[in-house]
C-alpha positions in Angstrom: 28.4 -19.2 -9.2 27.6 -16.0 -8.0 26.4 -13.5 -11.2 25.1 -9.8 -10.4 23.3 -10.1 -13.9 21.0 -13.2 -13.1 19.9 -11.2 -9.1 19.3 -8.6 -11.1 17.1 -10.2 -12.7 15.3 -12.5 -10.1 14.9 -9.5 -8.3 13.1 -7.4 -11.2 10.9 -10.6 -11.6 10.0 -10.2 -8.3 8.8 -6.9 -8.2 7.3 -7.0 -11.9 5.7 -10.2 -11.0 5.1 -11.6 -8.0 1.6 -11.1 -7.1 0.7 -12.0 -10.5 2.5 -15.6 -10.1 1.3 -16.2 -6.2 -2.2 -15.2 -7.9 -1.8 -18.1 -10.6 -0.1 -20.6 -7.9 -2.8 -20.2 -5.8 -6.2 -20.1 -8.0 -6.8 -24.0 -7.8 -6.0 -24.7 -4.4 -6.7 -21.8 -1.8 -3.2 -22.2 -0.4 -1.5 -19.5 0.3 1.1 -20.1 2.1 2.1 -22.9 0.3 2.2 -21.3 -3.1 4.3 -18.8 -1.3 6.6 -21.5 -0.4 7.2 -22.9 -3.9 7.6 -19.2 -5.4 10.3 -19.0 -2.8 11.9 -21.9 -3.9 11.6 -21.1 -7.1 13.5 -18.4 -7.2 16.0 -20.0 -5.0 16.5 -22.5 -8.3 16.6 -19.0 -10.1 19.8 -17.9 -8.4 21.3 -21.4 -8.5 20.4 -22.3 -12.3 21.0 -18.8 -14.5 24.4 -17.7 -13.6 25.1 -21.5 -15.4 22.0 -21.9 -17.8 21.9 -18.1 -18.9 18.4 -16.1 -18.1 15.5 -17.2 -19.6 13.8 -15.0 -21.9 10.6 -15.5 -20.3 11.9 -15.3 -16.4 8.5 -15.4 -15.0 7.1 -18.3 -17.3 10.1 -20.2 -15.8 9.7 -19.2 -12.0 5.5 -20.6 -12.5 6.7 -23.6 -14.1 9.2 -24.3 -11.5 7.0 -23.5 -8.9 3.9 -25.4 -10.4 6.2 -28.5 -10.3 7.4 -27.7 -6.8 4.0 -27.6 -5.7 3.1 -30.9 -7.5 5.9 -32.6 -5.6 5.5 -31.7 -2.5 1.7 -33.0 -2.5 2.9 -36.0 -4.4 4.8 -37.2 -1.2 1.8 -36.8 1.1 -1.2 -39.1 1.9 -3.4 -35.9 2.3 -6.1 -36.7 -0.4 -8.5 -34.2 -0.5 -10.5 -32.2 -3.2 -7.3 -29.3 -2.7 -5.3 -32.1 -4.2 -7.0 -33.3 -6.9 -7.7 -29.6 -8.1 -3.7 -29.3 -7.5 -3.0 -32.4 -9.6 -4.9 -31.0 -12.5 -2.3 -28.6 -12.8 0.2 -31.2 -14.3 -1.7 -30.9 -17.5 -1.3 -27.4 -17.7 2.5 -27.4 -17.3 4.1 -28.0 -21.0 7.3 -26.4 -22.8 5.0 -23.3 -23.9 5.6 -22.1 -19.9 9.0 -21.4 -20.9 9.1 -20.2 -24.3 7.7 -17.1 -23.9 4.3 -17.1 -23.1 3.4 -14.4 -21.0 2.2 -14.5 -17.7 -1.9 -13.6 -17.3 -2.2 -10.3 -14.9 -4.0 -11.5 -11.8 -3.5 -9.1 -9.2 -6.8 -7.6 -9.4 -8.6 -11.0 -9.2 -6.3 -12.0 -5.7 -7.3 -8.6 -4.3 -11.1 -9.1 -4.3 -10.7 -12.7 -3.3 -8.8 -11.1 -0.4 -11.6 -9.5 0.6 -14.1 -12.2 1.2 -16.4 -12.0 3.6 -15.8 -14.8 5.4 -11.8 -13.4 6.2 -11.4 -11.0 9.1 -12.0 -7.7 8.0 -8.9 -6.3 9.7 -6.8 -8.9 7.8 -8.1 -8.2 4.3 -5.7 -5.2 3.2 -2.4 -6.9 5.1 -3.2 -10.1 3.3 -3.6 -8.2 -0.2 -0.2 -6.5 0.1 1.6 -9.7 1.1 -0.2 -12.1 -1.2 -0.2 -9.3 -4.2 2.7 -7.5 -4.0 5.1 -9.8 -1.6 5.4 -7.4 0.8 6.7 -8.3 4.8 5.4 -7.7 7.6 7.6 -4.6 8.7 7.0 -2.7 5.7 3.6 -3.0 6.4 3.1 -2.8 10.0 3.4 0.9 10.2 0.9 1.7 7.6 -2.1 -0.6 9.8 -0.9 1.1 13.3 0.4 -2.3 14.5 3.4 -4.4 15.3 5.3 -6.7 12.7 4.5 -9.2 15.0 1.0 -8.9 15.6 0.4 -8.4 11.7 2.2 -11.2 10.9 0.2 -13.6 13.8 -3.0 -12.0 11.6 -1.8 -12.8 8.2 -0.9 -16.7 8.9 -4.2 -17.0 10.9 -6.0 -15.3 7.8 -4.1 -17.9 5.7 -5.4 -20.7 7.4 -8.6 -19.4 7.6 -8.6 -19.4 3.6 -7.0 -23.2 3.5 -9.7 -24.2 6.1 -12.6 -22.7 4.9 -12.3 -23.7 1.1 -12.5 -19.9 0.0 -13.5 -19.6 -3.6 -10.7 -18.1 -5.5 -12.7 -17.9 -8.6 -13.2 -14.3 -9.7 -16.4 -12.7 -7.4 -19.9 -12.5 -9.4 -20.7 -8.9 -10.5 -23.2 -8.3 -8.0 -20.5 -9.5 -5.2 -17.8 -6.6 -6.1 -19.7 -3.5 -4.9 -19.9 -5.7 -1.4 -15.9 -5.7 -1.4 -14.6 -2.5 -3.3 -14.0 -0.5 -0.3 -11.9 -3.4 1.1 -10.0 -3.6 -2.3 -9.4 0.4 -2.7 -8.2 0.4 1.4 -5.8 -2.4 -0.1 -4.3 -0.5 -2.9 -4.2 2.9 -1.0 -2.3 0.9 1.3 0.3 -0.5 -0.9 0.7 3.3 -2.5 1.5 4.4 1.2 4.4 1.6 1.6 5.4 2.4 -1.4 5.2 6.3 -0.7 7.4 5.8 3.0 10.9 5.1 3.7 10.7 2.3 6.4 13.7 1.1 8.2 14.4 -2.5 8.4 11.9 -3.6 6.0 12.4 -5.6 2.8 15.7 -4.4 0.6 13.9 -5.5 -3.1 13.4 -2.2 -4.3 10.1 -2.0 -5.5 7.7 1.0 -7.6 4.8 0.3 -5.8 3.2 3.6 -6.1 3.8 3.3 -9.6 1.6 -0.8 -9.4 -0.7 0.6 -6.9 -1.6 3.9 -9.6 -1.5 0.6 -12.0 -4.4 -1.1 -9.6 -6.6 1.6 -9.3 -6.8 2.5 -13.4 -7.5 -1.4 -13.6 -10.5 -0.8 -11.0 -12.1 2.4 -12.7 -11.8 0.7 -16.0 -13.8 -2.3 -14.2 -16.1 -0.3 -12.3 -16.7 2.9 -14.6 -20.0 3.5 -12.9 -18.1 3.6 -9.6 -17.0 7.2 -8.1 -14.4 5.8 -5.3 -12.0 4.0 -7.5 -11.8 7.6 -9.4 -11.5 9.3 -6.4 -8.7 7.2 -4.8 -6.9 7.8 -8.1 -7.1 11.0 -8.4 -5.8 10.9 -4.3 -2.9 9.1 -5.5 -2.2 11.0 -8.7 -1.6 14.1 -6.5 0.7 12.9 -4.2 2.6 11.3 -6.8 2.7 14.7 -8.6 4.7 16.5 -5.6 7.1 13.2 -5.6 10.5 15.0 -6.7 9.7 18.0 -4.2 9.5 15.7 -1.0 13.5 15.7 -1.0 15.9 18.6 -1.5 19.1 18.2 -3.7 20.2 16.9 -0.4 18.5 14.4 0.3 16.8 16.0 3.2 12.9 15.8 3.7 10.8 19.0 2.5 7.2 19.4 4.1 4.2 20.0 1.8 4.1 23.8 2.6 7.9 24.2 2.1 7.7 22.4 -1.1 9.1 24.1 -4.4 6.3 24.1 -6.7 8.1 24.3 -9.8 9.5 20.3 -9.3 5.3 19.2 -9.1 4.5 17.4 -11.9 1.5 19.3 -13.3 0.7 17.0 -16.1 -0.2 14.6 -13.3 -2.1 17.0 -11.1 -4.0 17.9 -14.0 -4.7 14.5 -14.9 -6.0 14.3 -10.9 -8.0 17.4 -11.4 -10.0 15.5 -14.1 -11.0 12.0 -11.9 -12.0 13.7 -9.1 -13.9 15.8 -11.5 -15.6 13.0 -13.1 -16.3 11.4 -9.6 -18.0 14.2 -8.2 -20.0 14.2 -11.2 -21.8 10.8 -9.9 -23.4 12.6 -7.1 -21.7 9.8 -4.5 -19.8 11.6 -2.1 -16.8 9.2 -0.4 -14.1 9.4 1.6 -11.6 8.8 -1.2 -13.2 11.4 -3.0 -12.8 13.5 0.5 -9.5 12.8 0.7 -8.7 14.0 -3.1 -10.2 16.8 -2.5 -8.1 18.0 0.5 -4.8 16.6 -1.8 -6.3 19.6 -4.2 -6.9 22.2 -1.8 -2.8 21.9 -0.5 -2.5 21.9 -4.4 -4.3 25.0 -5.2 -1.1 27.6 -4.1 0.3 26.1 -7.4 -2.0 29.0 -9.1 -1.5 31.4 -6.6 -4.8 31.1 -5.3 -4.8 29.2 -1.8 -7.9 27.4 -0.4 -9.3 29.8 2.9 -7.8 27.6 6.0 -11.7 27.0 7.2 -11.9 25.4 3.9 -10.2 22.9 4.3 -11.8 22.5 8.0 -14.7 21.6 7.0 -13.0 19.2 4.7 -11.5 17.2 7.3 -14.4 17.0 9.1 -16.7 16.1 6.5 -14.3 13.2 5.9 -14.2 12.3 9.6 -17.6 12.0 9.4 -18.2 9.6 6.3 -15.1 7.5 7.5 -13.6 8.4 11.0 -9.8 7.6 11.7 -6.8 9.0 14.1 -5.1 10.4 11.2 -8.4 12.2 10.1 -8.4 13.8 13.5 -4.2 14.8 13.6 -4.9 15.8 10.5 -8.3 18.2 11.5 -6.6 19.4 14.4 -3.5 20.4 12.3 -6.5 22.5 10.0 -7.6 24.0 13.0 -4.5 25.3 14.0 -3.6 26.9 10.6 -7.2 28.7 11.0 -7.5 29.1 14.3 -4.2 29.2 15.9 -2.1 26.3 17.6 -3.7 26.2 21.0 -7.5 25.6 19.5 -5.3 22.6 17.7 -3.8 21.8 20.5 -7.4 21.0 22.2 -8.4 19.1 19.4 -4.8 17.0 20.0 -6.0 16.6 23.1 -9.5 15.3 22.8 -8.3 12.7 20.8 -8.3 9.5 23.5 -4.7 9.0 24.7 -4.5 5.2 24.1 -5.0 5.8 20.8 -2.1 7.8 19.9 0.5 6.2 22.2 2.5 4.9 19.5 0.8 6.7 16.8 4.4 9.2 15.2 2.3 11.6 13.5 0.1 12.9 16.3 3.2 13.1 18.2 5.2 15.4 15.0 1.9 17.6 15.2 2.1 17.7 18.7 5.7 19.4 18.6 4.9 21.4 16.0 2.0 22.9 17.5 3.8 23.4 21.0 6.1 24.7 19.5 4.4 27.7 17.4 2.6 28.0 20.5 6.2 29.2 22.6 6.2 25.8 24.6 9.6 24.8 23.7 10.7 22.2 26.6 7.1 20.3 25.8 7.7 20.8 22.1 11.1 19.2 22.5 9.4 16.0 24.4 6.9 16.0 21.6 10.1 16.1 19.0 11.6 12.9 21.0 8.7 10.6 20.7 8.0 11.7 17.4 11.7 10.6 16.5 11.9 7.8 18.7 8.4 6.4 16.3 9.4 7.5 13.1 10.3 4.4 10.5 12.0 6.7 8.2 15.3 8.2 8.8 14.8 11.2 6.8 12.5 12.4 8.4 13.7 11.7 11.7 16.8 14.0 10.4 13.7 16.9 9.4 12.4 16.1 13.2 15.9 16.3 14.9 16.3 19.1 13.2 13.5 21.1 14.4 13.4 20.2 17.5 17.2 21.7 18.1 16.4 24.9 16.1 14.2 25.7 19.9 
């Protein structure tokens, strides 16, 4: 029986609750991938059991018992006795008619995320495997965001996954003296989710999802945990100010507005005051980071909101000051775009151009600064190349509409 009503509401429990159910699944025995298998299924029983049975009033108390009993199953049938099962099989006690009468669901996504980034997992796959395990995400929607192919991520992510299953990896909750070791892993994670929450990307994942909104969630979790702390303030505040300029990104349209095109009046100054205030407080520590950097900058593009605009070799000496605490392409793009509002376009042209050409092949916003630059600059038929490969990388069609659309204005 097919019934709108009960997807509607598998799909709200899967964005409302997903990480915090994988986190639960996968506390006692390390597996990954094979809790992720069994919430699959669960909500495959989901689509097939409320149209008939109506929806439970506790849908995510019934996905984890499903799930739980799914997993018990499936190690039931095998010969694999190891201490993975035994810690699985302890799980049979826990699973009564309380998961299904309401009780709520614990909120584990902050735990999963620092487990994520233990040490003995590849640095590179500690932020992917956060945004899948957390927050369900696949592999397109987050390839972009880590500069590398769905394919490649996703060969990382199942080796990572193994790793864990291999390895034994803890996933009790880190000592206190072990979570300064993996913050900046942890805040990379949750800035990450914000930006794939933030970007339209084509042929990712259909499940609509807030995830700015659960990643903004994340980090007031993390300052309330680590109030001594300055990044987790500043990557709030970061985030806080780009979510304030949310309704001016589009026009009544539909079509993409750039930051210094953007109507002020649709900012949300309750939330870029709010931002003011934790960047505030974090540069009260005295710890300067790149978070705090980056917040900074989001202030500075902010500022014209008063009518008083931050000097264009301000915010120079802002990018480079971030690109030496953390370096990164986009912190060059971005330095080189500074320079060119200061300076003019061809001295951000040579800072394009310094920037080693392997690194930006496939890199879209060097190549939409490129254009833009070439452009102001009177280059038109090298702005128009720029335009095409900008386009041509671009995993958003709005803005490849705002692209097109400049590049036939030359």
């Amino acid at each position: 029986m097919n019934s709108p009503v009960a997807h509607q509401a598998a799909e709200r429990a899967a964005r409302d609750s997903y990480g915090r159910l994988l986190a639960i699944l996968s506390a006692r025995t390390h597996d990954i991938a094979a809790s992720e298998d069994a919430l699959a299924d669960a909500f495959a029983r989901a689509l097939e059991r409320w149209p008939a049975d109506g929806i439970p009033a506790r849908p995510d108390a019934w996905l984890l018992s499903v799930a739980r009993h799914r997993k018990l199953d499936a190690w039931r049938h095998t010969r694999v006795q190891d201490e993975a099962t035994q810690a699985l099989m302890l799980l049979a006690g826990e699973i009564d008619d309380s998961a299904t009468d309401g009780a709520a669901v614990p909120d584990e996504r902050l735990r999963l995320l620092f487990v994520c980034a233990h040490p003995a997992i590849d640095a590179p796959a500690r932020a992917p495997l956060m945004l899948q395990t957390v927050l369900g995400l696949d592999a397109a929607r987050m390839a972009s965001a880590f500069l590398t192919s769905p394919s490649t991520l996703g060969q990382r992510l199942v080796c990572a996954k193994a790793r864990i299953r291999a390895a034994g990896i803890s996933f009790e909750y880190p000592q206190a003296r072990e979570l300064p070791q993996r913050l900046q892993d942890v805040l990379d994670g949750i800035y990450a989710a914000y930006g794939t929450g933030w970007d339209d990307v084509d042929g990712a994942d259909a499940i609509p999802r807030n995830l700015t909104a659960e990643a903004i969630d994340l980090a007031r979790i993390l300052c309330n945990l680590m109030p001594r702390e300055p990044e987790p303030l500043g990557l709030l505040a970061l985030m806080l100010f780009c979510e304030a300029r949310t309704a001016a990104r589009r026009n009544d349209a539909g079509a993409y507005v750039p930051l210094d095109q953007q109507d002020i009046t649709r900012w949300n100054h309750q939330l870029l005051a709010e931002a003011e205030h934790h960047l505030r407080h974090a540069s009260s520590m005295q710890s300067l980071g790149a978070f705090q950097l980056e917040a900074a900058i989001q202030s500075a593009h902010c500022e014209r909101r008063a009518g008083a605009p931050v000097p264009p070799e301000t915010l120079v000496s802002l990018y480079q000051g971030l690109l030496a605490l953390r370096p990164s392409i986009g912190a060059q793009v971005s330095l080189a775009c500074a320079l060119a509002n200061a300076r003019g376009p061809e001295t951000g042209l040579q800072a394009l151009d310094a920037i080693p050409a392997a690194d930006v092949t496939n890199y879209q916003p060097f190549w939409a600064a490129r254009a833009h630059l070439l452009a102001a600059g009177g280059a038109r038929a090298a702005a128009r190349q720029a335009y095409d490969r900008a386009i041509g990388l671009s995993t958003s069609a709005v803005v490849r509409a705002y692209l097109n659309t400049m590049s036939q204005r030359l």
